[in-house]
C-alpha positions in Angstrom: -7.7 12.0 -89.5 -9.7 14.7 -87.6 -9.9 17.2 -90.4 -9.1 17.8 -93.9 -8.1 20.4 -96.3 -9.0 20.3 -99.9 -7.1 23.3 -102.1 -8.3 22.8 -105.6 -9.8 26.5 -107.8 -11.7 23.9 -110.1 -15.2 23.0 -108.6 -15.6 19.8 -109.7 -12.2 18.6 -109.1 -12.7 20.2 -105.8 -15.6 18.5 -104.8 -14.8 14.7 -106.7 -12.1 14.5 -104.0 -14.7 15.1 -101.6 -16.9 12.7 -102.4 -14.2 10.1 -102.5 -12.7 10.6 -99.5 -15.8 10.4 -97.6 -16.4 7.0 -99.4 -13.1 6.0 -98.5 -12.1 3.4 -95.7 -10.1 6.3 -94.1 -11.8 7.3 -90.9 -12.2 11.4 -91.0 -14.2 14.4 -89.3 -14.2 17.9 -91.1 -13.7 17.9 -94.8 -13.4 22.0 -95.3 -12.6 23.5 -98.8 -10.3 26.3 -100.2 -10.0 27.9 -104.1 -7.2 28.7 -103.8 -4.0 29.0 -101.8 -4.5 32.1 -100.1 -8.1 31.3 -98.7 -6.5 27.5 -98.0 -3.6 29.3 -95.7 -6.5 31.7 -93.9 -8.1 28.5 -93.2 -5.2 26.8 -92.6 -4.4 29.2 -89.4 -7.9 29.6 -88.4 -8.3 25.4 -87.5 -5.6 22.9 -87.1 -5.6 20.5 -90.1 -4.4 17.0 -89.9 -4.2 16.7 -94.3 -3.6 19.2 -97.1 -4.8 17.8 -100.3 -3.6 20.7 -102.9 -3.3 21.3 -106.7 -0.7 23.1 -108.1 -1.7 25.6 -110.2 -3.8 27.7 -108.9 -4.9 31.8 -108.9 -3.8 34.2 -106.5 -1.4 31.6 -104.7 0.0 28.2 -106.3 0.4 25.3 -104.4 4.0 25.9 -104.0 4.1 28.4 -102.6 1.3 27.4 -100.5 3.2 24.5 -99.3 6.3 26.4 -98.8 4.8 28.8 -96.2 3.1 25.8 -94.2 6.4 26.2 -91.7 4.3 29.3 -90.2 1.8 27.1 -88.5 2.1 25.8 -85.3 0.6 22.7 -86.5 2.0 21.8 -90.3 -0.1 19.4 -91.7 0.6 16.4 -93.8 0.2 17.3 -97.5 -1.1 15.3 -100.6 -0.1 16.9 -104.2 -2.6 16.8 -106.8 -1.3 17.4 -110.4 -1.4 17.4 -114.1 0.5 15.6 -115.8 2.5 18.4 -117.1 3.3 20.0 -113.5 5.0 16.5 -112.5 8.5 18.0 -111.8 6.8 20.3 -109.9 5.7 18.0 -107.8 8.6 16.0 -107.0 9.8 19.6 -105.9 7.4 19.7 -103.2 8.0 15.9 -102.1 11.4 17.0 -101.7 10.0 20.5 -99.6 7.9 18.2 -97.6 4.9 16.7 -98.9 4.1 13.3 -98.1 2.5 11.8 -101.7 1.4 13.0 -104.8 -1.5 11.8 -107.2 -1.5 12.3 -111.0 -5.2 14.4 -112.5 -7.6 12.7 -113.2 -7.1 10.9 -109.7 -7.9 7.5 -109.8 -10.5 6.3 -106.5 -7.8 3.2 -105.9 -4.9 5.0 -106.0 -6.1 7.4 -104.1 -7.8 5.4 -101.4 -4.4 4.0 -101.2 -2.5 7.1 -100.8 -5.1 8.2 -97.6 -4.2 4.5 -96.2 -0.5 5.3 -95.8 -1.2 8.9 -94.4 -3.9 7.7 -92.2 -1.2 5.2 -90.8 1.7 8.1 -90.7 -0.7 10.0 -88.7 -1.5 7.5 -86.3 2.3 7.1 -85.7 2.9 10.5 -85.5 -0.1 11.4 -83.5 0.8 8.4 -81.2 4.3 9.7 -80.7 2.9 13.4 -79.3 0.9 12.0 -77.1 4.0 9.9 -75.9 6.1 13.0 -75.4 2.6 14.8 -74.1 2.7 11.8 -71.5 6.4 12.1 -70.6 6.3 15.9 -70.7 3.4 15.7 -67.9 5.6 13.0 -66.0 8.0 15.2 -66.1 6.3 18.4 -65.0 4.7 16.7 -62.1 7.7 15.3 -60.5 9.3 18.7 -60.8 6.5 19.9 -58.6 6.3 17.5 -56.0 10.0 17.0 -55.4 11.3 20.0 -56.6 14.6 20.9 -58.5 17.2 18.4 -57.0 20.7 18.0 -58.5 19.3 14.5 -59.7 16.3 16.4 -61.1 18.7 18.6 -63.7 18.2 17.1 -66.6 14.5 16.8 -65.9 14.4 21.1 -65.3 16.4 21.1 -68.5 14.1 18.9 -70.8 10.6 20.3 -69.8 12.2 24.4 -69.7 10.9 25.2 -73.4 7.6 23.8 -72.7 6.9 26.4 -69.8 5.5 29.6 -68.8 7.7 32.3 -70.4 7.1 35.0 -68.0 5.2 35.4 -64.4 2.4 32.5 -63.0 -0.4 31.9 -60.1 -1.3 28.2 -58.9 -4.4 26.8 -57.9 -5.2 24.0 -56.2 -8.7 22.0 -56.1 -10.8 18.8 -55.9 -10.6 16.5 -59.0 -13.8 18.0 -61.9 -14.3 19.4 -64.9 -13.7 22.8 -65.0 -13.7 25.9 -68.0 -10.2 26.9 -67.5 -7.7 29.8 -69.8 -6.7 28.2 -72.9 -2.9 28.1 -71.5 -3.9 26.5 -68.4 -0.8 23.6 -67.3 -3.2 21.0 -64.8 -1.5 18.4 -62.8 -2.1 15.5 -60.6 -1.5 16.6 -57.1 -1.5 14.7 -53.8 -4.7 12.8 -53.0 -7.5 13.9 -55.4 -5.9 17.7 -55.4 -5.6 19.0 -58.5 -3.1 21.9 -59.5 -3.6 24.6 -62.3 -0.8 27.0 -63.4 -2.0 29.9 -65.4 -0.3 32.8 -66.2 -0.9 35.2 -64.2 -2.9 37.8 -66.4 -5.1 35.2 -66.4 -5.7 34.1 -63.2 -9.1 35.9 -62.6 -10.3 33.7 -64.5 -8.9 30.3 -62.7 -10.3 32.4 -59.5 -13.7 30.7 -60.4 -13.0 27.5 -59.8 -14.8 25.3 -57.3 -14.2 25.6 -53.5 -12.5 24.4 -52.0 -9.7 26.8 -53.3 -6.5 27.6 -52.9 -4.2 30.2 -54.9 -0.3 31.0 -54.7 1.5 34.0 -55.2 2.9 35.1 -58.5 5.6 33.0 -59.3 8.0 32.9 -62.3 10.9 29.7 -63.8 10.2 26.4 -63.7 12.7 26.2 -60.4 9.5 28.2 -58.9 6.8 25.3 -59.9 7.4 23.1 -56.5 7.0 26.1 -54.0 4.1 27.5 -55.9 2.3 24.3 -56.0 3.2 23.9 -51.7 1.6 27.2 -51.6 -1.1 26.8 -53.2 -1.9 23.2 -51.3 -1.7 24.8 -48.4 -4.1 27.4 -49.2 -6.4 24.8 -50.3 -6.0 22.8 -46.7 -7.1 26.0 -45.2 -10.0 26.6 -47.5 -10.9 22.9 -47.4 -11.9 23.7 -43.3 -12.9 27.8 -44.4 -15.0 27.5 -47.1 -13.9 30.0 -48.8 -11.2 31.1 -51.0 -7.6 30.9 -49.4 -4.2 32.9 -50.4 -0.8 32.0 -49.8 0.9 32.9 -47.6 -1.7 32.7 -44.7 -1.4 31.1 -41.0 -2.8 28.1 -39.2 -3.8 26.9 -35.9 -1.1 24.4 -34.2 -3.2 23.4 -31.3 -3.3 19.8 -31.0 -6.8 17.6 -30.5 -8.2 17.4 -27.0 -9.5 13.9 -27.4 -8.2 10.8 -28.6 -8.9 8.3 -31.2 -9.8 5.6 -28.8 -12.0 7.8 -27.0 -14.2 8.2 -29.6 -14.1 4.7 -30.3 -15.4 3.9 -27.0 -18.3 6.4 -27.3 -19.5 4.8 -30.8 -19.3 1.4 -28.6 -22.2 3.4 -26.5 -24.4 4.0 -29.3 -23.0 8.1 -28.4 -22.7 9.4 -32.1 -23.9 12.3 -32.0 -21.8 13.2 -29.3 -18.8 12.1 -31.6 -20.3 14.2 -34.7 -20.1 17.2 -31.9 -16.5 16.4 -30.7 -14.8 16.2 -34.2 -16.8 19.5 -35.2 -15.2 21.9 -32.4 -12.3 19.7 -33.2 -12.3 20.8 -36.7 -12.5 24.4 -36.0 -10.1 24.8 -33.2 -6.5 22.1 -34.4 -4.5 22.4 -37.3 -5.3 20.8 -40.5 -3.2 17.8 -40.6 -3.9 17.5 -36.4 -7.5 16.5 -37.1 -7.3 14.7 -40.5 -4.8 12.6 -38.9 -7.3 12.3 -36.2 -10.4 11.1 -37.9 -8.0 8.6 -39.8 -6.7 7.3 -36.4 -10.5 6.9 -35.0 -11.4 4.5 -38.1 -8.8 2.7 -37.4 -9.8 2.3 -33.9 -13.1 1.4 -34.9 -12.2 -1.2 -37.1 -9.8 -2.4 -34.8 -12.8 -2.9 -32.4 -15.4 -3.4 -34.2 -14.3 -5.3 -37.5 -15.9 -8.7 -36.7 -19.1 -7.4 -34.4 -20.3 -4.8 -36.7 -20.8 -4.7 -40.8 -17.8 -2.0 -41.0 -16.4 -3.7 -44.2 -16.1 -1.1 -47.4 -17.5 2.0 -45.5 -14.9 2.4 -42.8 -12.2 3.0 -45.3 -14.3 5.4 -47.3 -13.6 7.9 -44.0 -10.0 7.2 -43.5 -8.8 9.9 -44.9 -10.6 13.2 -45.1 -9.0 14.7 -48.0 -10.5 12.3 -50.1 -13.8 14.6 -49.5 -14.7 17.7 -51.7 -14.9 19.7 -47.9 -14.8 18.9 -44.5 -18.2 20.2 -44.0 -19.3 17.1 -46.2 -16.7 14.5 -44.7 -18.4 15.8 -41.1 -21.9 15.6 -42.7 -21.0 12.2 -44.2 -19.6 10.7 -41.2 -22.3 11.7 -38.8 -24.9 9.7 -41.1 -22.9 6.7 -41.0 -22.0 6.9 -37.2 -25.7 7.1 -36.9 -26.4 3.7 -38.1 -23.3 2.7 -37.1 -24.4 3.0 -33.3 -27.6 1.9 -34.2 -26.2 -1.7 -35.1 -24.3 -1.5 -32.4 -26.8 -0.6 -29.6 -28.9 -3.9 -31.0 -25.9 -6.0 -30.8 -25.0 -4.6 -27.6 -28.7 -5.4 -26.0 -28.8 -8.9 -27.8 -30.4 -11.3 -24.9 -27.4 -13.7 -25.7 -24.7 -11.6 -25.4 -26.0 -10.9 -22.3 -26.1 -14.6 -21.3 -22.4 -14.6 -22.6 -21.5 -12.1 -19.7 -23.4 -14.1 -16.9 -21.5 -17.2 -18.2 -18.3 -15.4 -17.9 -18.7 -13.5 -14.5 -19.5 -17.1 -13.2 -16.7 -18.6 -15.3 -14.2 -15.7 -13.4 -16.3 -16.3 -9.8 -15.2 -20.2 -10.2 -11.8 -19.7 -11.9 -10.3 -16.3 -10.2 -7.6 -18.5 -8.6 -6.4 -19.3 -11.7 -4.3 -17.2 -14.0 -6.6 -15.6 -16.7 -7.1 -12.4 -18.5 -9.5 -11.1 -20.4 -8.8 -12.7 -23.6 -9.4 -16.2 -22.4 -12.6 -14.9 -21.0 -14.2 -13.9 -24.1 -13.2 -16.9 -25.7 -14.5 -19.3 -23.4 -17.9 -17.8 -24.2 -17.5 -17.2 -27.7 -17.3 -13.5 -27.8 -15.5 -10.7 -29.7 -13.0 -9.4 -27.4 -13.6 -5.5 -27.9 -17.3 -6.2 -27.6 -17.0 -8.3 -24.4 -14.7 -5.1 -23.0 -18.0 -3.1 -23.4 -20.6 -4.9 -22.1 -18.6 -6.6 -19.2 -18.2 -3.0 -17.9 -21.8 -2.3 -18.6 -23.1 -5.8 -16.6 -20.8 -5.4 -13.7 -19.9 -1.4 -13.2 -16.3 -1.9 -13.4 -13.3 -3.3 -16.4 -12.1 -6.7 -16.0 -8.8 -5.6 -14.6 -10.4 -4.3 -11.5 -13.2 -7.0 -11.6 -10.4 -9.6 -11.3 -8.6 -7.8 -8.5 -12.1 -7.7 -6.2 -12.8 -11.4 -6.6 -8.7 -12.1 -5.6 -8.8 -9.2 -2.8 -12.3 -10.7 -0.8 -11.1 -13.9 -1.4 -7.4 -12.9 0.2 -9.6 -11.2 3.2 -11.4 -14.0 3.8 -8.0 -16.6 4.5 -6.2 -13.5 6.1 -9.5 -13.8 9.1 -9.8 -17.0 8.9 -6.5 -19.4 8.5 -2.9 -18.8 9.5 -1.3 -19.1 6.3 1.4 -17.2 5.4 1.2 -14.3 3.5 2.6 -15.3 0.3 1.4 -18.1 0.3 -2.6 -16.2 0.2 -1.2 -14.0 -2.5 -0.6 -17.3 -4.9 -3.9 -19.4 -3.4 -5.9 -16.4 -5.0 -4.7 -16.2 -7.6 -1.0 -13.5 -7.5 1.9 -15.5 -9.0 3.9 -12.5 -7.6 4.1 -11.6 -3.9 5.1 -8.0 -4.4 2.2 -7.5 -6.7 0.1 -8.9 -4.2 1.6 -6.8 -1.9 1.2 -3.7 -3.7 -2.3 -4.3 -4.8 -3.7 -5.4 -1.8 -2.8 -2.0 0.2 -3.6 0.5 -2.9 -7.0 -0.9 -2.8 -7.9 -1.8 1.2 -5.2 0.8 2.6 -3.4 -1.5 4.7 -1.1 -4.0 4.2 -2.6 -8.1 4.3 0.1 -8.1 7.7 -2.3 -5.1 9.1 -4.9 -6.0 7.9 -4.8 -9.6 9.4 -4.0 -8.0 13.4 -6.7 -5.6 12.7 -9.5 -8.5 11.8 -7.9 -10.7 14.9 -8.3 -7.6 17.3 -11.7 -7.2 16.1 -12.8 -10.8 16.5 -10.9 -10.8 19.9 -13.0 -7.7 20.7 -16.2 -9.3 19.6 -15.8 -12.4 21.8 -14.7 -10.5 25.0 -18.3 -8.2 24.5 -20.4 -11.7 24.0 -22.1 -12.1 27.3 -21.9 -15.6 29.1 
């Protein structure tokens, strides 16, 4: 028991059972004293008192009448008779009004130590079963505000009504902390790390101090109220999460959608370019809607894990930046992300001018110069030389000026040139020799990239060889 009450007008009665119950077994905190029952019921309002131990006769105010007026408090506590042996059908009236246990003057230490064993363990109990309803009052309260008042949320609205605002209320939302807030302040577990405040709304100067980010409702009033104030308020705090500053609700936003993508970015971190990336996302931030860019950056971790997982040592940070909210501001999630993007491309720009992963893309350019005819793609590449496939995307296009797609297609097309001036093989059957298991592919590709068809282009390499034979002098 936190604290204790001793209501006894003889002194050393009084302070006997003081000494004793600080001896005792019995955990406790504040042992305060009263002589008599008026200056126990001033004390008795003025702190919240888990155990009244109280004589009966006493000046000014008995204990009866002492115990009788308890129902005033907020906070009744348990109660503990002391009395003469004469006053013992008085105190089987007050065991009937209420009191938990009585002790017959003098007080013996054992029965007494006893007595403070059974309260301690009705207090537990009891103090165990507020916190329950606490808990599922809370429960209760939150769901309310993130759902709303449903039809299958009626008997929810119903059970948490009494323990509400009776009159007008301004929300708050903020980061997770430890904050001075109004006495009558209701917090809650938002989305994310957001937490929300109600306060009433005289009061809500006073939650205006809270940290920023910061963002504050409108006056609201009912219980029915507490999902549209809490929206409000989240959305205020979205804004002031990219401001800065404080944010009210209502209040407008940018819709403009990014102007780069995800895999963009990727490919620039690939470059060792992360500064370039810290620049991007920053006009980013201050141009596309809140949600646009945080579902954004979210998308560009991915796409650097994606890439990057088995090359580079993302493991554990990556996920710390997947989702900005998860940051006190986006100034500091910015600020954050350019550090590690920093050393990020500075892994990668040692692993991307390793001597042997060079090697690896000489091994498979020759691998492609020997193989074209066959059909392969760029996953079998980078396997045959042991290399990640993202990585091998990068530094093939650094080695040879051009992606593996188009690579492929220049080996196939000078080989296809070649047997179009030199043999009289049919057309098709080129296309498959170098490597086109489809004619129309062959087809199409052929004349996007030379111009001319391999028909035309055959007539126009026999009238040029026909040409250059006429010209050769005898």
């Amino acid at each position: 028991m936190n604290t204790i009450l001793i209501a006894e007008d003889e002194k050393f009665i009084r302070r006997g059972l003081r000494t004793m119950i600080e001896r005792s077994p019995i955990p406790t905190g504040e042992i305060l004293e009263a002589r008599d029952g008026e200056e126990a019921l001033e004390l008795l309002r003025a702190h919240t008192v888990d155990l009244l131990v109280t004589d009966i006769r006493m000046p000014r105010m008995d204990g009866i009448e002492l115990v009788s007026r308890l129902g005033e408090l907020a906070h009744p506590p348990m109660v503990l008779v002391v009395s003469g042996y004469d006053d013992f059908s008085y105190a089987v009236e007050m065991l009937r009004s209420g009191a938990q246990d009585y002790l017959l003057k003098p007080v013996e230490r054992e029965r007494l130590y006893e007595a403070l064993e059974k309260l301690e363990e009705r207090y537990r109990q009891e103090q165990a079963a507020r916190e329950e309803q606490e808990r599922q009052l809370h429960r209760t309260l939150r769901q309310l505000m993130l759902e709303g008042v449903g039809g299958e949320h009626s008997g929810l609205l119903e059970k948490a009504r009494g323990s509400f605002f009776p009159g007008a209320y301004v929300g708050f939302c903020t980061g997770a902390g430890e904050y001075p807030l109004p006495e009558r302040a209701l917090c809650l577990r938002g989305t994310g790390s957001v937490i929300f405040f109600a306060v009433p709304a005289e009061e809500c100067e006073q939650a205006s101090a809270l940290p920023l980010p910061l963002g504050r409702s409108g006056i609201c009033e009912g219980l029915e109220s507490l999902h549209d104030c809490y929206q409000a308020a989240y959305a205020a705090w979205k804004r002031s999460f990219f401001t800065g500053e404080l944010c009210e609700a209502p209040g407008k936003e940018g819709n403009r959608m990014p102007s780069i993508a995800a895999r963009q970015l990727a490919g620039l971190v690939g470059l060792s370019r992360g500064e370039e990336v810290s620049r991007m996302l920053a006009e980013e931030a201050d141009s596309v809607s809140n949600d646009a860019f945080a579902q954004l950056c979210g998308e560009f971790i991915r796409q650097l894990r994606t890439s990057y997982q088995t090359s580079l040592p993302l493991e554990g940070e990556a996920e710390r930046f997947a989702n900005i909210w998860d940051f006190s501001s986006c100034a500091q999630y910015l600020e954050e992300l350019g550090q590690w993007l920093d050393l990020l491309c500075g892994q990668a720009a040692q692993e991307f001018s390793d001597y042997e992963n060079k090697q690896k893309i000489r091994q498979a350019v020759q691998y492609m110069q020997e193989n074209f005819r066959q059909p392969l793609n760029m996953a079998q590449v980078s396997n045959h030389v042991s290399m990640n496939y993202s990585l091998f995307s990068l530094l093939f296009k650094q080695y040879t000026g051009s992606n593996f797609v188009n690579y492929m297609q220049k080996l196939r097309l000078n080989e296809a040139k070649k047997l179009l001036e030199t043999t009289d093989w049919r057309v098709n059957e080129i296309g498959r020799r170098v490597g086109f298991a489809d004619e129309k592919r062959f087809l199409k590709v052929f004349k996007a990239v030379v111009g001319v068809s391999p028909t035309e282009y055959r007539r126009s390499a026999a009238l040029l060889a026909q040409n250059g034979q006429a010209d050769r002098p005898e």
